[in-house]
C-alpha positions, 0 to 999 in steps of 0.5 A: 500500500502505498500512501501519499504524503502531505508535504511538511509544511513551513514554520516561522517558529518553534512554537508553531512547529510544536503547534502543529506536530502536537495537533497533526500525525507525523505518519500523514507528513513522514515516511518513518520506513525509510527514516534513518537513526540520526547521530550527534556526536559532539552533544553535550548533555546540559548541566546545572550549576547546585549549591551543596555544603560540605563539611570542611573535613569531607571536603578536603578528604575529596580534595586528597583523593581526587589529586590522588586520581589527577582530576578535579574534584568537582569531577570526582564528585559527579563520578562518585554521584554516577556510580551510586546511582548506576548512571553513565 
């Protein structure tokens, strides 16, 4: 079966394009058989900057050991963070 599609249309913005994808099928627009996986390889995943107080000895115990380990210990804290959770 073959379907013909309506074209994309044009979109001034994000939030008429968010408007319209959000009302309209994307399968009436798209054919997703032939869609390929599309890969962004220098993404970054976004940050967000947090307050946390530490007890001056903790934190210097951190200090130590992620000179030790040769990286900041911002660093070492959100690997230590990662690792608890099981999160890469």
């Amino acid at each position: 079966m073959n379907k013909r599609l309506k074209p994309v249309p044009r979109f001034r913005g994000e939030t008429g394009e968010r408007r319209f994808w959000e009302t309209h099928d994307s399968t009436d627009h798209i054919d997703w058989a032939k869609a390929e996986r599309a890969r962004f390889p220098n993404l970054k995943p976004s940050t967000v900057s947090i307050s946390l107080r530490l007890p001056i000895g903790l934190l210097e115990r951190i200090k130590v050991a992620a000179n030790k380990r040769d990286v900041p210990y911002q660093s070492l804290i959100k690997i230590w963070l990662s690792e608890k959770i099981g999160v890469r």
